[in-house]
C-alpha positions in Angstrom: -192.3 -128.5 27.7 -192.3 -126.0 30.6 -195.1 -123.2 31.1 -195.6 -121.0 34.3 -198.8 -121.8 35.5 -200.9 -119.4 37.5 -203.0 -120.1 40.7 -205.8 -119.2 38.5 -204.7 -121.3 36.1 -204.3 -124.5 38.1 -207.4 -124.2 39.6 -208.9 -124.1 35.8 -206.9 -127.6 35.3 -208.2 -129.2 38.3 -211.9 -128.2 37.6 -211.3 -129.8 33.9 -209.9 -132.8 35.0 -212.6 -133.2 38.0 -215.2 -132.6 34.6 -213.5 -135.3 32.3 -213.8 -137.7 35.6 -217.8 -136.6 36.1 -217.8 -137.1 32.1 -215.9 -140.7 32.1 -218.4 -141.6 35.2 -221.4 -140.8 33.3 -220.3 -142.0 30.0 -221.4 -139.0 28.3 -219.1 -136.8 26.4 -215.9 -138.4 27.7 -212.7 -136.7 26.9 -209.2 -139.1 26.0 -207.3 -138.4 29.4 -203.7 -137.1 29.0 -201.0 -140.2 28.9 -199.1 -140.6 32.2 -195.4 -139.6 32.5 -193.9 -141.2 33.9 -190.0 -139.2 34.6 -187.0 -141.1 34.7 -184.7 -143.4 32.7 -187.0 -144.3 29.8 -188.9 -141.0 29.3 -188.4 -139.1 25.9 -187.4 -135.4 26.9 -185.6 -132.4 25.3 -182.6 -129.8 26.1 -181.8 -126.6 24.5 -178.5 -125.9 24.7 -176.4 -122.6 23.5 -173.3 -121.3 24.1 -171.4 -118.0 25.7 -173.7 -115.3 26.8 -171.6 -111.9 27.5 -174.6 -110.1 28.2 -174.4 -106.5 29.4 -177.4 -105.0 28.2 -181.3 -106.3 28.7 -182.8 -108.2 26.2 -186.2 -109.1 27.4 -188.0 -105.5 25.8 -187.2 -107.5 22.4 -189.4 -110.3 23.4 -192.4 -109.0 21.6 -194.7 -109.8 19.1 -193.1 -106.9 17.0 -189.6 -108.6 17.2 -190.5 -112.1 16.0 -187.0 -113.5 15.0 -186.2 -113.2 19.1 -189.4 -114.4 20.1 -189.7 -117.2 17.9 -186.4 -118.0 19.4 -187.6 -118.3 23.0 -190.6 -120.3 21.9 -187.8 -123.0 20.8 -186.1 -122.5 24.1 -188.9 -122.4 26.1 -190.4 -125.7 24.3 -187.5 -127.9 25.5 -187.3 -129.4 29.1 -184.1 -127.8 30.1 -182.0 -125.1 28.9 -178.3 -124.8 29.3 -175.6 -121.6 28.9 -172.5 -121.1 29.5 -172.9 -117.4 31.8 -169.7 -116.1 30.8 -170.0 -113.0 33.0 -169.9 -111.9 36.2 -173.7 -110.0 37.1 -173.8 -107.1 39.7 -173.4 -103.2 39.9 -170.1 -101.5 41.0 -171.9 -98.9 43.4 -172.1 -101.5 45.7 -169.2 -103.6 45.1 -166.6 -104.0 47.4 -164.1 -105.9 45.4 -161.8 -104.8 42.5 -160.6 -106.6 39.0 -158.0 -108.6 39.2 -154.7 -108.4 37.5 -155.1 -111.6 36.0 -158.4 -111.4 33.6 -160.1 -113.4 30.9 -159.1 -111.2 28.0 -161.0 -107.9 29.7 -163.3 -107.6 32.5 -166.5 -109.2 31.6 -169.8 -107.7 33.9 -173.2 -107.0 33.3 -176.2 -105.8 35.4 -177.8 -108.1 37.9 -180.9 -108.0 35.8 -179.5 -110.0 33.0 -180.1 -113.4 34.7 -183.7 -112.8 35.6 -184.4 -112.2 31.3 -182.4 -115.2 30.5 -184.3 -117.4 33.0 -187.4 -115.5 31.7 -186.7 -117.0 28.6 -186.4 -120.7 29.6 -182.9 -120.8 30.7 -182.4 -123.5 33.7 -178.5 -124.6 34.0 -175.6 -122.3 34.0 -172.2 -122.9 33.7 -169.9 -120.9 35.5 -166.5 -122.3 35.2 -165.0 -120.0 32.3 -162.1 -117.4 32.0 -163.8 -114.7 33.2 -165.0 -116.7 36.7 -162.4 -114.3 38.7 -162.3 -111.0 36.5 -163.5 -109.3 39.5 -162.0 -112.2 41.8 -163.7 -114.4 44.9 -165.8 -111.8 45.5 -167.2 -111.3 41.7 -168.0 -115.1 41.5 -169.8 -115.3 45.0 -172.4 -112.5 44.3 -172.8 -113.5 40.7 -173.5 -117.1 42.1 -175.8 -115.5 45.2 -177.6 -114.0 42.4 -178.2 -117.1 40.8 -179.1 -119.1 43.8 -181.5 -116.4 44.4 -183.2 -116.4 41.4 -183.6 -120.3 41.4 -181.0 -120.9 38.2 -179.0 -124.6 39.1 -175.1 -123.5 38.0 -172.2 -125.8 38.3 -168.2 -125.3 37.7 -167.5 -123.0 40.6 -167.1 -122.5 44.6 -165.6 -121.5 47.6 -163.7 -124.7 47.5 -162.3 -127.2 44.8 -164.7 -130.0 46.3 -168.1 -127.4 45.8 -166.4 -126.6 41.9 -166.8 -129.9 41.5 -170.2 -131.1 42.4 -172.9 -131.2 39.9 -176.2 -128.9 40.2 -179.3 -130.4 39.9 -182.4 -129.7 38.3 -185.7 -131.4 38.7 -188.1 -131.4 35.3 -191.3 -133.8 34.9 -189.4 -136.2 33.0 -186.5 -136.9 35.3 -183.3 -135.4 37.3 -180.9 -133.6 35.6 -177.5 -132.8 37.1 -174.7 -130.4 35.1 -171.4 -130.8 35.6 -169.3 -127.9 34.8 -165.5 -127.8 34.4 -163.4 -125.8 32.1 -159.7 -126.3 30.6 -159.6 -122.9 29.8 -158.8 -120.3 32.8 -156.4 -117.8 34.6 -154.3 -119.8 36.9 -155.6 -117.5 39.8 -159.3 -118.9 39.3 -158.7 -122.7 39.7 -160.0 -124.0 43.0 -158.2 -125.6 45.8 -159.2 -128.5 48.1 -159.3 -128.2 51.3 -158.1 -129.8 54.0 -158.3 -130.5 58.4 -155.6 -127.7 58.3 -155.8 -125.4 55.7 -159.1 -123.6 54.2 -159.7 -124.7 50.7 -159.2 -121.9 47.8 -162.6 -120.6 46.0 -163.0 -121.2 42.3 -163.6 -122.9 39.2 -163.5 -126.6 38.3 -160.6 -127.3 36.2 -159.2 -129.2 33.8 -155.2 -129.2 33.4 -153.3 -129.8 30.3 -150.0 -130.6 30.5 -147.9 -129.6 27.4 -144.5 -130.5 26.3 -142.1 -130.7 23.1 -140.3 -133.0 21.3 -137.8 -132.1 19.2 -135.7 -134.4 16.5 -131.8 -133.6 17.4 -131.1 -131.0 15.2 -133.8 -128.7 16.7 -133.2 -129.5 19.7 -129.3 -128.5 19.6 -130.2 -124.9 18.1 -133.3 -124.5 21.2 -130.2 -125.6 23.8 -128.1 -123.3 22.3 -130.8 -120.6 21.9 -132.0 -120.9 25.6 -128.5 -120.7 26.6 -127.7 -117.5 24.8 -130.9 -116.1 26.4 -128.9 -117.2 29.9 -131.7 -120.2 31.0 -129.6 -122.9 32.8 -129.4 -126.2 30.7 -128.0 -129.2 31.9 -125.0 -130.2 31.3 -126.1 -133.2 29.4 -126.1 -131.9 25.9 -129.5 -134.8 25.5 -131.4 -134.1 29.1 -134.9 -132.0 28.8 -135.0 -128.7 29.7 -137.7 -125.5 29.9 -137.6 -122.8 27.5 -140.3 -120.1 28.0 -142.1 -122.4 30.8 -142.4 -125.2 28.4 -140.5 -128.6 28.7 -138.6 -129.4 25.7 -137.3 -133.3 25.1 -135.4 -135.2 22.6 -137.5 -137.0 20.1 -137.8 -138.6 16.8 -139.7 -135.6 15.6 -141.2 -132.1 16.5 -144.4 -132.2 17.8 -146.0 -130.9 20.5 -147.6 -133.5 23.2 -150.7 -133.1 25.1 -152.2 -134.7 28.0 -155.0 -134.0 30.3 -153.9 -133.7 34.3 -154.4 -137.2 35.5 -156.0 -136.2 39.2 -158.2 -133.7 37.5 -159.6 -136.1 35.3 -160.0 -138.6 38.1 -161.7 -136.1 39.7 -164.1 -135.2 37.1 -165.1 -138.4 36.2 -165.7 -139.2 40.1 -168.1 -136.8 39.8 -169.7 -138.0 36.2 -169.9 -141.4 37.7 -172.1 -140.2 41.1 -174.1 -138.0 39.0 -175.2 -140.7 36.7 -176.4 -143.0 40.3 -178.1 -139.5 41.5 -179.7 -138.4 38.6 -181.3 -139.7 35.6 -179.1 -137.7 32.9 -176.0 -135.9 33.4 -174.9 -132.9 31.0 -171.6 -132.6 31.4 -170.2 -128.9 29.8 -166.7 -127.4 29.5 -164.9 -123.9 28.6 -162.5 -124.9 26.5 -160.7 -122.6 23.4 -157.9 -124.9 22.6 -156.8 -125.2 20.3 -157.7 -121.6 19.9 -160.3 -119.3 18.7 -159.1 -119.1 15.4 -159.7 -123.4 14.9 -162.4 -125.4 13.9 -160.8 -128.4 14.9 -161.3 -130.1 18.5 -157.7 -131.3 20.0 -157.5 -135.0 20.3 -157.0 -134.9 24.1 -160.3 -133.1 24.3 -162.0 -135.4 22.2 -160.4 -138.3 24.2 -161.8 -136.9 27.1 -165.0 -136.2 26.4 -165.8 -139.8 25.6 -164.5 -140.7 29.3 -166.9 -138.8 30.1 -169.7 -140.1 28.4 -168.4 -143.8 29.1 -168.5 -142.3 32.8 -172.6 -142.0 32.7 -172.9 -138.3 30.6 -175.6 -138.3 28.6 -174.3 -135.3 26.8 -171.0 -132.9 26.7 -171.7 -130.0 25.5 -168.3 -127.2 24.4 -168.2 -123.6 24.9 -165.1 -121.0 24.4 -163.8 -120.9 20.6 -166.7 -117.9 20.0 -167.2 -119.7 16.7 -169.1 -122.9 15.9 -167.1 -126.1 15.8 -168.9 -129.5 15.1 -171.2 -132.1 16.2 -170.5 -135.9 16.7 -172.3 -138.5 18.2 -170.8 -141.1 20.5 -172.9 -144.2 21.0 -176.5 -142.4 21.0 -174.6 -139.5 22.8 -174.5 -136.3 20.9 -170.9 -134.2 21.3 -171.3 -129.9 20.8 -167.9 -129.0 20.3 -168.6 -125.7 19.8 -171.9 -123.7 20.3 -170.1 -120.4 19.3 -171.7 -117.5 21.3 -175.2 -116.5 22.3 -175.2 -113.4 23.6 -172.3 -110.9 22.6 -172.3 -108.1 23.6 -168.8 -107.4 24.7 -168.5 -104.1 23.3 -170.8 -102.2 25.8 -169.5 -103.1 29.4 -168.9 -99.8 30.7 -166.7 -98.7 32.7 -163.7 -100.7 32.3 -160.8 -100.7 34.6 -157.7 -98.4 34.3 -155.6 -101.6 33.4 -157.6 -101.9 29.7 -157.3 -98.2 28.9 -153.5 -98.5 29.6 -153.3 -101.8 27.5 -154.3 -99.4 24.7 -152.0 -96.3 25.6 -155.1 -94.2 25.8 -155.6 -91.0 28.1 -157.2 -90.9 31.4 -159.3 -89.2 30.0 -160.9 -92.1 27.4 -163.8 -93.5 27.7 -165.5 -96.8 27.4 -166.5 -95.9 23.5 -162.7 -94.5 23.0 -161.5 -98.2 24.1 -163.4 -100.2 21.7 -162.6 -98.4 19.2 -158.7 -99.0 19.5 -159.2 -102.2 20.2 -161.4 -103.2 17.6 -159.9 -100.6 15.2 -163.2 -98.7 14.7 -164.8 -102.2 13.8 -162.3 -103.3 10.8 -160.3 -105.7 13.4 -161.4 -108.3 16.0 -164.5 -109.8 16.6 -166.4 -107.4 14.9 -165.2 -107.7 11.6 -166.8 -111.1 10.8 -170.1 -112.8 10.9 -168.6 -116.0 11.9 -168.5 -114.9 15.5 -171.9 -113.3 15.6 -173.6 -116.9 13.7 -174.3 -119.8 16.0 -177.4 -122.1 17.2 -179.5 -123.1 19.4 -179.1 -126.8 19.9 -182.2 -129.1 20.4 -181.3 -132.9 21.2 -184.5 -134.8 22.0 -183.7 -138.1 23.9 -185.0 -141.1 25.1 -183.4 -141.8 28.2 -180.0 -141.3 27.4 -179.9 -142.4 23.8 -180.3 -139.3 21.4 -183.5 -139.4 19.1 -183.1 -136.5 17.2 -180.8 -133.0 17.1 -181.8 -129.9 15.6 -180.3 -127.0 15.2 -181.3 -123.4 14.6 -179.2 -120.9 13.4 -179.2 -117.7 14.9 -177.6 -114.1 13.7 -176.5 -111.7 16.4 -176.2 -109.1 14.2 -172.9 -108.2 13.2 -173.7 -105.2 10.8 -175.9 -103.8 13.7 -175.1 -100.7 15.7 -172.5 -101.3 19.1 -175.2 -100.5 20.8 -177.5 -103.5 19.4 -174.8 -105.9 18.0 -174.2 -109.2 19.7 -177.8 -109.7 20.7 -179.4 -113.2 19.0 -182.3 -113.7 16.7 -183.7 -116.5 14.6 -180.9 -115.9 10.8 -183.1 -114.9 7.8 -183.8 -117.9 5.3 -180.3 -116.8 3.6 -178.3 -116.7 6.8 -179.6 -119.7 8.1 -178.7 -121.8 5.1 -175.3 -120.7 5.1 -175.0 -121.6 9.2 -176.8 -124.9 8.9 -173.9 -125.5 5.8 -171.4 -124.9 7.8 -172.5 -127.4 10.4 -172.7 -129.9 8.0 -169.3 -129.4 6.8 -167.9 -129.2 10.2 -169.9 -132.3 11.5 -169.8 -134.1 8.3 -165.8 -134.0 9.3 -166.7 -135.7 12.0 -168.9 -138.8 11.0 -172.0 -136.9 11.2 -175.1 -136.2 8.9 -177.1 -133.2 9.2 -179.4 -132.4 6.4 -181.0 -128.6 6.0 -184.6 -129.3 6.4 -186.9 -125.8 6.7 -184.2 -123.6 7.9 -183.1 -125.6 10.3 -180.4 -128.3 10.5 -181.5 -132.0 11.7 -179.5 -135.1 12.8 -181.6 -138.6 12.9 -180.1 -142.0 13.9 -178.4 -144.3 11.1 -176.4 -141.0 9.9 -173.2 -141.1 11.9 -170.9 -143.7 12.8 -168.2 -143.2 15.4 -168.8 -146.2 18.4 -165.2 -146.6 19.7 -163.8 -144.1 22.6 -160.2 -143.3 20.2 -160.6 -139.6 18.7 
């Protein structure tokens, strides 16, 4: 458990424990000393974990005695030994910007005040990711002074650089009961925000950490005649071989038994990755390894095989966890030899309806006037609230996720729901809160559904949803 700790209130400590010695010496009044800790492979520590946090607005006036749904909720992420987030947001004011948003974005241009790290980290968060689709919305020069800011204020991040070799490396954190190092990585990205190596010759390119999939089509020989015949009628070369591959739309197409569309994960980016889980594991005493990744899209509950595949490389690597972030929705938990899989932590903070202004580019996507406003763009795009991600709860329900550990085996997961207030105001939706007794039941159901899908147990227990050993069974490494 972590607690700032005053000079005052150190020197209180010392004079107690100098009054239990003078006590144990005398054999008066003698107090039980505190068991030693000893940090490192066997000790039994915790990790709160959550997922995307678009935050534009402060949240840390809310964490009050007179809002006790948020504060209860940083007592639970305060309590753990680490906290983890996925910042999906670049953090600094415009005024003093001298960079622009790219052409190539997340979705929109994510950004929030500079102030928004200091209250998460005021509310126990340690490790951030920051390999995500909105690493570059305001390109190299957005993710340098969001990362300066971090470094700054003492918050280990991982998953991006000014080269492909920095994207890579883990960040570590220390904590009482061993080293923790996050890796960071996502398969989800523009293509301008994936970092380059470098070499004797050429600078290496600033970025994120990614992952590649390669995708391709097979098609039995009926559909693949009509796609020939269509891509040539839409005057894309074929070859002349009526049976070799070609592209349509950027996407290879090949003869096969059946139609399906074939996955795989780039093989020198997962060589890559892994490198990396395998060193962390030799430097550090855990290793949380975390990705970005919406496939197969926002809309699924379902993790893509290659994604589950690779996860479990991972964890065979040395992770101790891997922990999903992307879908905006919660997908399921699994547990992999004593290692617990989040597929999906759904969002944490969301409040991607008050970033203000936007650029030109996202009024224009809406044919709206120059003179609209931020308030005027929402509103098209959400369709004053009845479309998008305002129109359901099930991107404004999520969880914080507590796995307790020993060592590297998990001990215990619990998970507590929270509401970010869908039905709220623009101006307060999207910030999270311990549910209400009713919400929380039906978002601890839903994990057990999803979960239960995957060979896991959770049982609703007081509000909150609980995994203990003996209740899943998946041990192989296949998906």
């Amino acid at each position: 458990m972590r607690r700032m700790m005053s000079s005052g209130g150190a020197a209180a400590l010392v004079a107690i424990a100098f009054g239990v010695a003078l006590a144990a010496q005398s054999g008066r009044g003698a107090v039980t000393p505190l068991k030693e800790t000893i940090p490192g492979p066997g000790a039994t520590w915790s990790l709160a974990a959550v997922g995307d946090a678009i935050i534009t607005r402060r949240i840390s006036p809310f964490d009050q005695d007179t809002d006790p749904r948020f504060k209860r909720m940083t007592e639970v992420i305060r309590a753990a030994d680490a906290a983890f987030l996925n910042l999906e947001i670049s953090l600094f004011r415009l005024t003093g910007f001298k960079g622009w948003p790219e052409v190539e974005n997340g979705g929109n241009w994510e950004l929030g005040p500079p102030e928004a790290a200091h209250d998460l980290k005021a509310m126990g968060f340690d490790l951030f990711n920051r390999a995500n689709n909105h690493t570059t919305d305001y390109g190299v020069e957005g993710m340098r002074l969001t990362n300066a800011l971090l470094d700054d204020a003492g918050i280990v991040h991982a998953g991006s650089g000014m080269t492909l070799g920095q994207a890579s490396r883990p960040g570590y954190f220390e904590t009482p009961r061993g080293r923790i190092a996050l890796i960071g990585l996502a398969t989800t990205f523009t293509p301008m925000s994936r970092a380059g190596e470098a070499r004797d010759d050429v600078m290496g390119r600033p970025g994120l950490n990614a992952l590649r999939v390669d995708r391709k089509y097979t098609a039995d020989a009926e559909t693949f005649a009509s796609l020939r015949t269509a891509a040539q009628r839409l005057g894309v070369r074929v070859p002349e071989d009526a049976r070799a591959a070609f592209r349509l739309f950027g996407t290879l197409i090949e003869p096969g038994a059946s139609n399906r569309l074939i996955e795989t994960v780039n093989p020198r980016d997962e060589a890559r990755i892994l490198r990396e889980v395998r060193n962390a594991a030799n430097m550090a005493d855990y290793v949380i390894v975390t990705s970005h990744s919406h496939e197969p899209g926002n809309d699924s509950v379902v993790p893509p095989e290659w994604l589950r595949a690779f996860v479990k490389k991972c964890l065979d690597a040395g992770g101790t966890t891997y922990v999903i972030h992307g879908p905006h929705q919660l997908r399921g938990v699994e547990v992999y030899k004593g290692k617990p899989i989040f597929y999906s932590l759904g969002n944490f903070v969301f409040q991607n309806e008050t970033i203000d202004p936007m650029p030109s580019d996202h009024y224009e996507q809406f044919d709206l006037p120059a003179t609209a406003l931020s308030t005027d763009l929402y509103d098209a795009r959400f369709k004053g609230g009845t479309s998008g991600f305002p129109s359901s709860p099930v991107w404004y329900e999520s969880v914080v996720a507590v796995p307790t550990f020993q060592g590297t085996q998990v001990s215990e997961i619990k998970l507590y729901p929270l509401d970010l207030g869908q039905k709220a105001p623009r101006s307060q939706r999207g910030t999270p809160r311990l549910a209400d007794e009713t919400t929380g039941r039906t978002i601890i159901e839903r994990m057990i559904r999803l979960s239960g899908e995957l060979g896991t147990t959770i049982r609703y227990e007081n509000g909150v949803g609980i995994w203990r050993p003996g209740t899943s069974q998946p041990t192989s490494a296949k998906p």
